[in-house]
N, C-alpha and C positions, 0 to 999 in steps of 0.2 A: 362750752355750752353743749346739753348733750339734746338731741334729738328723739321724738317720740315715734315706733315704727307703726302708725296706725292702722297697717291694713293686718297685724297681727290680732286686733282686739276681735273681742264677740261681737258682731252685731247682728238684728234682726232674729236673733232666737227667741224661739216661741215653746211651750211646754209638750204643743204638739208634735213636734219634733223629738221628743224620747222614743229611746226605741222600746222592744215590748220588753216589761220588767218582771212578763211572768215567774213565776217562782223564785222573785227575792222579797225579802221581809225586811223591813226600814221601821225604825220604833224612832216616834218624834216626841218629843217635852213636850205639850203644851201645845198639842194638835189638835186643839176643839176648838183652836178661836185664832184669827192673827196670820200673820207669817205663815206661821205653825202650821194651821188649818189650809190655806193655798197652798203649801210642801206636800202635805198630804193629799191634799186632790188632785194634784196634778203625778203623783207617782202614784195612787190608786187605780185614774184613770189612762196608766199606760201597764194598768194589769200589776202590777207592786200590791203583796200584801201588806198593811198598814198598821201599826200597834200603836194608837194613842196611850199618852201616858201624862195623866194630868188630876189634877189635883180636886177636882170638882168632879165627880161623879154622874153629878145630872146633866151637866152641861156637857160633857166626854160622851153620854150617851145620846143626847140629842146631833152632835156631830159625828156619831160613828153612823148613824139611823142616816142623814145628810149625805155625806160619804159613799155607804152603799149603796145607795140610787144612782151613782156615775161610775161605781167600780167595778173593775174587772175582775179584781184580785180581792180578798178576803179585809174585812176593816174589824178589830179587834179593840180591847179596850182595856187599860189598867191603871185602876185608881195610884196615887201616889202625890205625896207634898214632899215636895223636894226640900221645903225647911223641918224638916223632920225625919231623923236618919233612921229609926226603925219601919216609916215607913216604905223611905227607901227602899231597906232589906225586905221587907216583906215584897215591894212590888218585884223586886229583882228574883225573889225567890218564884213567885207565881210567872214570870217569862223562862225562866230555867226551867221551871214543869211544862213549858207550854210550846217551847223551840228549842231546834237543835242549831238552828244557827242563824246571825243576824248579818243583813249584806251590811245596812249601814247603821246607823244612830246618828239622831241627829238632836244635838242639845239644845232647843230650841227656847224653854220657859224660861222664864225670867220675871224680877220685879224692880220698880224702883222706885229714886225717892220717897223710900217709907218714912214714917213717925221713928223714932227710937226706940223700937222695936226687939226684944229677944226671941228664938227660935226656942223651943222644946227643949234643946237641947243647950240652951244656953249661948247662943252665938248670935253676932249681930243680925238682925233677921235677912238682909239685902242679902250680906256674905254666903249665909246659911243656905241660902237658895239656890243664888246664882251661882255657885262658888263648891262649896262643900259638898250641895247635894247634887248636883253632876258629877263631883270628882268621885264618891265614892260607888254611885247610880253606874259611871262607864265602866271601874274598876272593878264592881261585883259580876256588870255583864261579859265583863273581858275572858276573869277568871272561870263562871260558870256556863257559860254559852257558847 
């Protein structure tokens, strides 16, 4: 029987507890809403400049607007549908003109449970999303940033 050593776990961390992230840049999936959108405020407001990157445009801009009313660091914004691989490239192209380097990425968007559903591009649309357009979104930022 093996034993758990509890006093190793995390406890009682709080986001206020970051230290200052001035001058790193973090690009999140699907940081206008969610998860996502908590990821981002809590590393904006420890000074982290922030790169939304989501698929709705109006809604990305009503969270980047939200956002820099508590940040320290810069909150940016780039359209992108992760089931749609030229979009991809295109938004990957517009953060390669825009940074010279990213601290992290954070693959955050997601969908599920669709209809049976195809992608632009021909792929099952869940796949397409979760799946393909992260794989090729981290690969293009790898390569070019």
């Amino acid at each position: 029987m093996s034993t758990v050593n509890k006093s190793s776990a995390v406890s009682n961390w709080t986001a206020d507890k970051l230290p200052s992230l001035e001058g790193k840049t973090y690009i999140i999936t699907g940081g206008n809403s969610g998860i996502g959108l908590e990821a981002a405020r809590m590393l904006a407001k420890a000074g982290g400049d922030v790169v939304i990157a989501c698929r709705n445009a109006e809604k990305g801009s009503i969270a980047q607007h939200a956002l820099q009313i508590q940040a320290k660091g810069k909150i940016d914004l780039v359209q992108m549908d992760l089931s749609d691989l030229s979009s991809v490239r295109h938004a990957a192209e517009i953060v390669a003109s825009r940074y010279t380097k990213i601290d992290a990425l954070i693959n955050n968007a997601g969908i599920m449970q669709t209809p049976e559903l195809k992608s632009v591009d021909g792929y099952e649309l869940q796949f397409a999303t979760n799946h393909l357009g992260h794989f090729l979104w981290s690969g293009l930022l790898k390569a070019n940033v």
